[in-house]
PyMOL Python script that loads the backbone (N, CA, C, O; Angstrom):
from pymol import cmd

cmd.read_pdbstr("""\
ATOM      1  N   UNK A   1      -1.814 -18.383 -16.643  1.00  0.00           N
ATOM      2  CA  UNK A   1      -1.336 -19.318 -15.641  1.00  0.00           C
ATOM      3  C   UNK A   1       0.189 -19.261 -15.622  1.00  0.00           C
ATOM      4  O   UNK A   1       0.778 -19.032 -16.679  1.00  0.00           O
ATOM      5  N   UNK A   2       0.979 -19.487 -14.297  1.00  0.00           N
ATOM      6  CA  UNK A   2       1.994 -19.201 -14.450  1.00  0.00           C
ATOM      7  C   UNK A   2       2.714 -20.304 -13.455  1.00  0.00           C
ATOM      8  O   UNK A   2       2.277 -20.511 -12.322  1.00  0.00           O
ATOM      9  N   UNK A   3       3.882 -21.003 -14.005  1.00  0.00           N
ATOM     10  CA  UNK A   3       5.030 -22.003 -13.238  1.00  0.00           C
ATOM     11  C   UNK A   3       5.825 -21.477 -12.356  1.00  0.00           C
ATOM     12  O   UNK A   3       6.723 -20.688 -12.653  1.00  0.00           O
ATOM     13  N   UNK A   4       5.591 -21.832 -11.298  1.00  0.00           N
ATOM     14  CA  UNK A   4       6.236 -21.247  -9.674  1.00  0.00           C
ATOM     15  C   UNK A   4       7.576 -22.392  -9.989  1.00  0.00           C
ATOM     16  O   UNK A   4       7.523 -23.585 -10.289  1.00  0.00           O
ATOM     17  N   UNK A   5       8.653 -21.560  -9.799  1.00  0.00           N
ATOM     18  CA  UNK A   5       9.893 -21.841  -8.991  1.00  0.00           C
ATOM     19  C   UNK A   5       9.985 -21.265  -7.884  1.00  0.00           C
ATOM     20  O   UNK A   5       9.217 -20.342  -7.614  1.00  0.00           O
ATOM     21  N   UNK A   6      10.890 -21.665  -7.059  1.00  0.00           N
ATOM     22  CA  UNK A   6      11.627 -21.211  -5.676  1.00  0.00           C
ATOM     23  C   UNK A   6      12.977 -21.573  -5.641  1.00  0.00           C
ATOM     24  O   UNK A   6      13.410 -22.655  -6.038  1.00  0.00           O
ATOM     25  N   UNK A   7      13.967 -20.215  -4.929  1.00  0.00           N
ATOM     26  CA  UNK A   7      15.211 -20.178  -4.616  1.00  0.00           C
ATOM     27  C   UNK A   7      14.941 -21.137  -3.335  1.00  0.00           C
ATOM     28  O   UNK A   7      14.082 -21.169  -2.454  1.00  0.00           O
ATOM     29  N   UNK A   8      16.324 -22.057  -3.723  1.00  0.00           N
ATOM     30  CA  UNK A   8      16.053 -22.789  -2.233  1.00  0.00           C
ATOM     31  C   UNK A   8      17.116 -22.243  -1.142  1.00  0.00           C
ATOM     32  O   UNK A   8      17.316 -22.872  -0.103  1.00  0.00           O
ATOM     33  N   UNK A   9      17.734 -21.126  -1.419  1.00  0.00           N
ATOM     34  CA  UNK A   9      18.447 -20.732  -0.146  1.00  0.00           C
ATOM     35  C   UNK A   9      17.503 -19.507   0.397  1.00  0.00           C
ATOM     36  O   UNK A   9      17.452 -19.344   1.616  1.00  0.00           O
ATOM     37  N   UNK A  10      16.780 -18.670  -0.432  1.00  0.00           N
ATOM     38  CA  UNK A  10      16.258 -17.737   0.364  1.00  0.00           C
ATOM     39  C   UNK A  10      14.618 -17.674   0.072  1.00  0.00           C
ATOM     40  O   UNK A  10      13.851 -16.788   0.451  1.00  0.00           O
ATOM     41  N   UNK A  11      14.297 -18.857  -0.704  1.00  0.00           N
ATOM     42  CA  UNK A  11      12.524 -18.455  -0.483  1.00  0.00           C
ATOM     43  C   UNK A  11      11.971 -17.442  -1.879  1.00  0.00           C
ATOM     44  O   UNK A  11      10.833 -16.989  -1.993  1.00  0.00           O
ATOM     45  N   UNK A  12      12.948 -17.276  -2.719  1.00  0.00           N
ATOM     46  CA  UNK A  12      12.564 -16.280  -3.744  1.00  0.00           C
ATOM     47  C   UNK A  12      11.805 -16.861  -4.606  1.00  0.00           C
ATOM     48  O   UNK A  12      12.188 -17.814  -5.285  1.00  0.00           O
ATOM     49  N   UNK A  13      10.604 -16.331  -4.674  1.00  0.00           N
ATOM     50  CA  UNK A  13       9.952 -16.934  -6.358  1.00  0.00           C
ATOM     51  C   UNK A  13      10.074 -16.159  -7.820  1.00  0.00           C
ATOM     52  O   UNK A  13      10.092 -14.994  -8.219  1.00  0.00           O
ATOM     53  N   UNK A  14      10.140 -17.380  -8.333  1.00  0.00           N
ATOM     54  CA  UNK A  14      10.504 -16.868  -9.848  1.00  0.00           C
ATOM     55  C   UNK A  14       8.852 -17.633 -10.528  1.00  0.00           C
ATOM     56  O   UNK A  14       8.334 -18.628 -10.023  1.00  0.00           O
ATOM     57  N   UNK A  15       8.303 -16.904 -11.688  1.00  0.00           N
ATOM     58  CA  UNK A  15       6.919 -17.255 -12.182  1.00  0.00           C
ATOM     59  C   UNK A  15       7.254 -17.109 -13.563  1.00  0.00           C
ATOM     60  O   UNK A  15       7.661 -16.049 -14.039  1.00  0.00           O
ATOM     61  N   UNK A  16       7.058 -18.344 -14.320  1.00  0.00           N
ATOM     62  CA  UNK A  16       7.343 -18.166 -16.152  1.00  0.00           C
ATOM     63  C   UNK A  16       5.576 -18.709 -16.455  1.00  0.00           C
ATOM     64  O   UNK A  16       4.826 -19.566 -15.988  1.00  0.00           O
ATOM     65  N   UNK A  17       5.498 -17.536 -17.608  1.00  0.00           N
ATOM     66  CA  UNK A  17       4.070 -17.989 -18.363  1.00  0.00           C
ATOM     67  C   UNK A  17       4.116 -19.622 -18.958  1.00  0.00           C
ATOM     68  O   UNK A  17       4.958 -20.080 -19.730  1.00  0.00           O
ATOM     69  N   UNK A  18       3.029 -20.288 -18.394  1.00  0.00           N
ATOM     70  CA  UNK A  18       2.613 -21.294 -18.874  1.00  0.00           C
ATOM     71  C   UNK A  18       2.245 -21.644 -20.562  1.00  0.00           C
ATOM     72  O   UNK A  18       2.330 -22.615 -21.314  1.00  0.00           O
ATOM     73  N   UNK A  19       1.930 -20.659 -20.608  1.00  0.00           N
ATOM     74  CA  UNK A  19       1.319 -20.425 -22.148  1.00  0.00           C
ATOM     75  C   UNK A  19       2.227 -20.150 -23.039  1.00  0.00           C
ATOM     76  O   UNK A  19       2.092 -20.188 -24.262  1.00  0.00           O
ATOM     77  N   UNK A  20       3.781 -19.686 -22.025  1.00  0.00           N
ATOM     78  CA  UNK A  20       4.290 -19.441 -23.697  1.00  0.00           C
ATOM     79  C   UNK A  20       5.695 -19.740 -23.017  1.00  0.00           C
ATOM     80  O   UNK A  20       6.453 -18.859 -22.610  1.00  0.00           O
ATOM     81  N   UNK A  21       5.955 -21.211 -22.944  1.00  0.00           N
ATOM     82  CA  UNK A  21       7.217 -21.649 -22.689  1.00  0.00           C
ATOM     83  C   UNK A  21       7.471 -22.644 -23.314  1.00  0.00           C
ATOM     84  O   UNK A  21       6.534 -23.199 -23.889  1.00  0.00           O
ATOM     85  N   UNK A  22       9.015 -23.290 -23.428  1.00  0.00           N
ATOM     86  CA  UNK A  22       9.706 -24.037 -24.008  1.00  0.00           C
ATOM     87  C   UNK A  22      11.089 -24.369 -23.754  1.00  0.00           C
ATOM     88  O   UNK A  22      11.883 -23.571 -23.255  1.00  0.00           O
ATOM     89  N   UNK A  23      11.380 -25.567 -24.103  1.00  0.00           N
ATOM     90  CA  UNK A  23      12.659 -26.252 -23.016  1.00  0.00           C
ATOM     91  C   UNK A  23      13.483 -25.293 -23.057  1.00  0.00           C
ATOM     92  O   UNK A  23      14.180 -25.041 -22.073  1.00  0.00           O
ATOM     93  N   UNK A  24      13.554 -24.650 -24.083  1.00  0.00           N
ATOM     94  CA  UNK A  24      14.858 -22.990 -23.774  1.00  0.00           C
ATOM     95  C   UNK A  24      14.794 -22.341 -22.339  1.00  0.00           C
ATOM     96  O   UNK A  24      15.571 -22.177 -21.398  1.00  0.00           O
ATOM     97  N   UNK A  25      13.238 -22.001 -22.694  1.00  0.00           N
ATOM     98  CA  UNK A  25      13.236 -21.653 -21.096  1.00  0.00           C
ATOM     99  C   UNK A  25      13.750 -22.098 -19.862  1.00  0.00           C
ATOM    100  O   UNK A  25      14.244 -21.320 -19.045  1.00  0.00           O
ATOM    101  N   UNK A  26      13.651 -23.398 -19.677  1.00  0.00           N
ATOM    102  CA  UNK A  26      13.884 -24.006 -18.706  1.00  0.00           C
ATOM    103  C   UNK A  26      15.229 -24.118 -18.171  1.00  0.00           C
ATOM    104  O   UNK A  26      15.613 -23.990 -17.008  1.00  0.00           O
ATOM    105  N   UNK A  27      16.287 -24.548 -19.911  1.00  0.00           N
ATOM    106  CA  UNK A  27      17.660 -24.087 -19.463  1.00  0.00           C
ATOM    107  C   UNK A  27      17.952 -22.991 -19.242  1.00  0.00           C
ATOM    108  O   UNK A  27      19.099 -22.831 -18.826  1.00  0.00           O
ATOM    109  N   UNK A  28      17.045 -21.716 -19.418  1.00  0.00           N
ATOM    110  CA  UNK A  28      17.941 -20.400 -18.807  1.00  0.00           C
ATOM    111  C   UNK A  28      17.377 -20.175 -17.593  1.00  0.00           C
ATOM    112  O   UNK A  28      18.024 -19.596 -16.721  1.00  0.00           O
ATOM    113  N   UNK A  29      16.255 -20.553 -17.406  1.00  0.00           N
ATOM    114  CA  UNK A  29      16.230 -21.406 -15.682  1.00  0.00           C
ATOM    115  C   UNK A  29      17.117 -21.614 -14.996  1.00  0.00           C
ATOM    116  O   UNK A  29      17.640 -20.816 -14.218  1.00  0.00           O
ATOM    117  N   UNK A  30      17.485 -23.014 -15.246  1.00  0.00           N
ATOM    118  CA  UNK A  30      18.556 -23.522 -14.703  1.00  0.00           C
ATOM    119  C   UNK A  30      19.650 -23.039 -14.587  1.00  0.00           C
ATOM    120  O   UNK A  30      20.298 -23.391 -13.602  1.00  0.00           O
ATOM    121  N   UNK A  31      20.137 -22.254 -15.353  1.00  0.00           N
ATOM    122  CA  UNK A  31      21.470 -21.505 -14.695  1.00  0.00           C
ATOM    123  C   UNK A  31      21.015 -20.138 -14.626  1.00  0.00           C
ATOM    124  O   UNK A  31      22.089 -19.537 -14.660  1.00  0.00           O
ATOM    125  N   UNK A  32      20.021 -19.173 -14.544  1.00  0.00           N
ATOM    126  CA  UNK A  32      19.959 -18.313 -13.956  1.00  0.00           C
ATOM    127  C   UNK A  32      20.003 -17.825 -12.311  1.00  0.00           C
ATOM    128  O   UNK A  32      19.085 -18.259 -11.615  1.00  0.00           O
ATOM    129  N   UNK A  33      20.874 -17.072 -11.752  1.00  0.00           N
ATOM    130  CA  UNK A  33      20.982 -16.870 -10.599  1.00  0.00           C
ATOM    131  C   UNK A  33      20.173 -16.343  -9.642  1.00  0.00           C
ATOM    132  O   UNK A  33      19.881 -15.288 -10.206  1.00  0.00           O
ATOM    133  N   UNK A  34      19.514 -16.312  -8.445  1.00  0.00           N
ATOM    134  CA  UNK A  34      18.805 -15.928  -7.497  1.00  0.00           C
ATOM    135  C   UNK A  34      18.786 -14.332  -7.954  1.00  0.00           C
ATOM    136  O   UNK A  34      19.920 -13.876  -8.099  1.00  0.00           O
ATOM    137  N   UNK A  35      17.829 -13.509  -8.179  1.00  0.00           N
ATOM    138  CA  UNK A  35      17.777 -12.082  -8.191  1.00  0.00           C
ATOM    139  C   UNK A  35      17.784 -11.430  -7.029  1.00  0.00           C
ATOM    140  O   UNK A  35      18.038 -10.233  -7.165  1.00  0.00           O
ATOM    141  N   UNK A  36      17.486 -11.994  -5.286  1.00  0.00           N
ATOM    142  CA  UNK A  36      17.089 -11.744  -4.698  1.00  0.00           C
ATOM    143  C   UNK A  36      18.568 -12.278  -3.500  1.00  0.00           C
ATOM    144  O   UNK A  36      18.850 -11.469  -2.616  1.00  0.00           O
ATOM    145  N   UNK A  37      19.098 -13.136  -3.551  1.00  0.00           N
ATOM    146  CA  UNK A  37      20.532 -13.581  -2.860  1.00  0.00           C
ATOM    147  C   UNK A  37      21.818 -13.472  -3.587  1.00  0.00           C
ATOM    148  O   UNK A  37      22.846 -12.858  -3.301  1.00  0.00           O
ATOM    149  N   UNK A  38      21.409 -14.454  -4.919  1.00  0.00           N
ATOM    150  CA  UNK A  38      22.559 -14.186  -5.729  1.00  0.00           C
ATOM    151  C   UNK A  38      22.813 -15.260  -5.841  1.00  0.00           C
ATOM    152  O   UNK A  38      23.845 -15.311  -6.511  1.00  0.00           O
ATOM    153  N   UNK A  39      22.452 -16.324  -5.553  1.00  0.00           N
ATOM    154  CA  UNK A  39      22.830 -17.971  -5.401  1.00  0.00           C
ATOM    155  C   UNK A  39      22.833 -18.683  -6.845  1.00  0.00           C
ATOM    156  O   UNK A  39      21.798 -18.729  -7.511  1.00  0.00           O
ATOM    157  N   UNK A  40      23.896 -19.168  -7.242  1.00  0.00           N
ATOM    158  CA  UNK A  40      24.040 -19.563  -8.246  1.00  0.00           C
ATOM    159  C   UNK A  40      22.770 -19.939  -8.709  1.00  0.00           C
ATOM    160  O   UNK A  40      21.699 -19.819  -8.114  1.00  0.00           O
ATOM    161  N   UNK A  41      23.024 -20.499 -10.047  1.00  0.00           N
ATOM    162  CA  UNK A  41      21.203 -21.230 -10.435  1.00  0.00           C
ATOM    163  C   UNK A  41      21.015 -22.879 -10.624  1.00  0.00           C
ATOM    164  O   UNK A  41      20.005 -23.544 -10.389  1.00  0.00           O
ATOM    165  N   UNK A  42      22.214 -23.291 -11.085  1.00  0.00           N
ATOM    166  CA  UNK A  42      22.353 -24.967 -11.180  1.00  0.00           C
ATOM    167  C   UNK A  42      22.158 -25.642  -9.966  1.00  0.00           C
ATOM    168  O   UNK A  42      22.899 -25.423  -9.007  1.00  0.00           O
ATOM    169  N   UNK A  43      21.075 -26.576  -9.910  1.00  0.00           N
ATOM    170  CA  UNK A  43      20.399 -27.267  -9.009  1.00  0.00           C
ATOM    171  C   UNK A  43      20.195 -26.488  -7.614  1.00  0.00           C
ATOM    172  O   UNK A  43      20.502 -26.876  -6.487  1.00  0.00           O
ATOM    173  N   UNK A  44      19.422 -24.946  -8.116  1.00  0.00           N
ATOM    174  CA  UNK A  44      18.831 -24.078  -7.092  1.00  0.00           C
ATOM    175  C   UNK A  44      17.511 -24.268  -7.278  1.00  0.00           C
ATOM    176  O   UNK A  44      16.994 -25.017  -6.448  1.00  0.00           O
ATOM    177  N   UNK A  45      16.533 -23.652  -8.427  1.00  0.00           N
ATOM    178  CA  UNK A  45      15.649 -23.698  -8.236  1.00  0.00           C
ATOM    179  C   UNK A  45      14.371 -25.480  -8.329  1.00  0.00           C
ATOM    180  O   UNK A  45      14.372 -26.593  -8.855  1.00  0.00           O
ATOM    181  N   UNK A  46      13.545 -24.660  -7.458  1.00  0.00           N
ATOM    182  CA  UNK A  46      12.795 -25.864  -6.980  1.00  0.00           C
ATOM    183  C   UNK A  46      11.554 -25.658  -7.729  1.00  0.00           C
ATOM    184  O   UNK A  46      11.408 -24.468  -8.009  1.00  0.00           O
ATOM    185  N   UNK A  47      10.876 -26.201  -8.030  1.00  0.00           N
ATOM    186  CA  UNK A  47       9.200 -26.529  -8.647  1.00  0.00           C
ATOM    187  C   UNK A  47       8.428 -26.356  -7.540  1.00  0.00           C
ATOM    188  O   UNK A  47       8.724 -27.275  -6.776  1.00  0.00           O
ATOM    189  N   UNK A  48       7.587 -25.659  -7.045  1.00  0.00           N
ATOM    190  CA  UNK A  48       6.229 -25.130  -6.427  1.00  0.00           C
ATOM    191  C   UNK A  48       4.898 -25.882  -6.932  1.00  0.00           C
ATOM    192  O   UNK A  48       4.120 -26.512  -6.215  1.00  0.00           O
ATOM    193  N   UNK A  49       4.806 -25.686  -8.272  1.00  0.00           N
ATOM    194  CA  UNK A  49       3.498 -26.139  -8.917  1.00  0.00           C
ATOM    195  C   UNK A  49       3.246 -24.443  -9.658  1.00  0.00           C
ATOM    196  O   UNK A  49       4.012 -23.552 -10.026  1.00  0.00           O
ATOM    197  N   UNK A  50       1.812 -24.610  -9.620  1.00  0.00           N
ATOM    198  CA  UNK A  50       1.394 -23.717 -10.810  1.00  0.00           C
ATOM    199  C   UNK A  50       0.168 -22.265 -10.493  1.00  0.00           C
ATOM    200  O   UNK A  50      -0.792 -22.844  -9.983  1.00  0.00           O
ATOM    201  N   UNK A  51       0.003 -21.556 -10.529  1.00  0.00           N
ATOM    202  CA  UNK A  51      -0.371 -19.955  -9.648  1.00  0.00           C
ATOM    203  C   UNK A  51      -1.034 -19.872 -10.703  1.00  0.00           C
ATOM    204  O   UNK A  51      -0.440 -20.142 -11.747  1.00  0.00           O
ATOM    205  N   UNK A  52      -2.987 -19.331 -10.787  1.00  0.00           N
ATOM    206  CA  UNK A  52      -3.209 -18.603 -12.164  1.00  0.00           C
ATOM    207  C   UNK A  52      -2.958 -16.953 -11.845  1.00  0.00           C
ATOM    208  O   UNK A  52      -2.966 -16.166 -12.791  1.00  0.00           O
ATOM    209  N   UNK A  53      -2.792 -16.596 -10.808  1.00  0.00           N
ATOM    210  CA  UNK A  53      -2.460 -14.781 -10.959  1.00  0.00           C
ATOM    211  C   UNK A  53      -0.860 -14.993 -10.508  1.00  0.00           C
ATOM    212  O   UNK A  53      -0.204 -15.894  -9.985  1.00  0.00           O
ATOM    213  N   UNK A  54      -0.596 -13.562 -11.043  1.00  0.00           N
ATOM    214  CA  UNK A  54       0.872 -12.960 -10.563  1.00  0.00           C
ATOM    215  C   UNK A  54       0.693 -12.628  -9.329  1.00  0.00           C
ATOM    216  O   UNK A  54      -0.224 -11.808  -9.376  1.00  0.00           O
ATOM    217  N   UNK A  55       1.000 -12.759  -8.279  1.00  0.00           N
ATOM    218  CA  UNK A  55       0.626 -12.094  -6.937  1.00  0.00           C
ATOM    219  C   UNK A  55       1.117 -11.202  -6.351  1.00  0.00           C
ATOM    220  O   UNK A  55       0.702 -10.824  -5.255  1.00  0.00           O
ATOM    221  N   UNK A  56       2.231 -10.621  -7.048  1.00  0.00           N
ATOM    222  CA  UNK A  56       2.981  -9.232  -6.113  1.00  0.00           C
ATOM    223  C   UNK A  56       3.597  -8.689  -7.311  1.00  0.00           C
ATOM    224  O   UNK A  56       3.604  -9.365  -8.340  1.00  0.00           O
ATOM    225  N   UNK A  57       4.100  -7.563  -7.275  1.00  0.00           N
ATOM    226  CA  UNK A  57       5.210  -6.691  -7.869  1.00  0.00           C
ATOM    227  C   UNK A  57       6.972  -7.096  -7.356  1.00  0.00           C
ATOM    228  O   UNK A  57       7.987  -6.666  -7.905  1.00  0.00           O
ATOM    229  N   UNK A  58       6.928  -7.690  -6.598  1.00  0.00           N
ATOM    230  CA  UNK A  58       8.111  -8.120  -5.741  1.00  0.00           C
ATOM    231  C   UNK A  58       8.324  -9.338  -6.649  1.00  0.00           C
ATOM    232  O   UNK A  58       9.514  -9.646  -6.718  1.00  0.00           O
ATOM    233  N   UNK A  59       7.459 -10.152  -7.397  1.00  0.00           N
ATOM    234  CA  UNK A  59       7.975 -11.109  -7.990  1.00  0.00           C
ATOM    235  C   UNK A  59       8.707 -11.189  -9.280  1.00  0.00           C
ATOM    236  O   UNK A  59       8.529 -10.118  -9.860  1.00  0.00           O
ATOM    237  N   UNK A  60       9.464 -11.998  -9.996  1.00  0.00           N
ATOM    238  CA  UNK A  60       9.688 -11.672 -11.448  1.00  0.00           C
ATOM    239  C   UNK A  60       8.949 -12.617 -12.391  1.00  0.00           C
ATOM    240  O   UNK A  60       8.515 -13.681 -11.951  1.00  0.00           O
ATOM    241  N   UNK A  61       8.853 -12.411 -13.159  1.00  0.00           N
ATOM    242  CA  UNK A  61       8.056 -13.204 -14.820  1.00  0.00           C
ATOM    243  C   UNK A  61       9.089 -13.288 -15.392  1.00  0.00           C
ATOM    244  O   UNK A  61      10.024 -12.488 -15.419  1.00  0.00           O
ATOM    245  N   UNK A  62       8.925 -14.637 -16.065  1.00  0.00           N
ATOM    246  CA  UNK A  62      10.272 -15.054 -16.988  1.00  0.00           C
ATOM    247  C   UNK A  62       9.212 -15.577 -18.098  1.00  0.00           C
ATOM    248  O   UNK A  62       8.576 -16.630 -18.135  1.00  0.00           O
ATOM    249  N   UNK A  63       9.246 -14.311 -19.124  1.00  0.00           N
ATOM    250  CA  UNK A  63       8.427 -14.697 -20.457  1.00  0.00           C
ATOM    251  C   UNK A  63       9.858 -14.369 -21.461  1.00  0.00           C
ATOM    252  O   UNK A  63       9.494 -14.002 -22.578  1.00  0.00           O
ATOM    253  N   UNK A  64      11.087 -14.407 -21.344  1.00  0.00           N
ATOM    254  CA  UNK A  64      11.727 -14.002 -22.717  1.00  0.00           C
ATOM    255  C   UNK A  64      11.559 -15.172 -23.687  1.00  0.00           C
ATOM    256  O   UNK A  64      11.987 -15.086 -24.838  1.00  0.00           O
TER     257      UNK A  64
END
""", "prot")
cmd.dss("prot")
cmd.show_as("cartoon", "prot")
cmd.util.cbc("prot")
cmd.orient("prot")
């Protein structure tokens, strides 16, 4: 299962494993930048909810 973010300037999703996250994660979330615009990351990404498949190759996984 995997946690949907979204870039809110261009629609980009970002997907981190459910199963293997922790508030670390979340802060390198938060300031990680759009891969897809470039848009800073502090109070960019948005919460979607929760996906059990990966759905494209176009997307990224944030398991570090």
């Amino acid at each position: 299962m995997y946690i949907v973010f979204e870039c809110r300037k261009c629609g980009h999703n970002l997907y981190m494993d459910a199963y293997n996250i922790g508030w670390k994660h979340f802060k390198k979330l938060a300031e990680k930048d759009c891969p897809q615009c470039g848009e800073e990351g502090y109070e960019n990404w948005i919460l979607l909810g929760t996906n059990r498949t990966f759905p494209s190759d176009d997307a990224i996984a944030e398991d570090e």
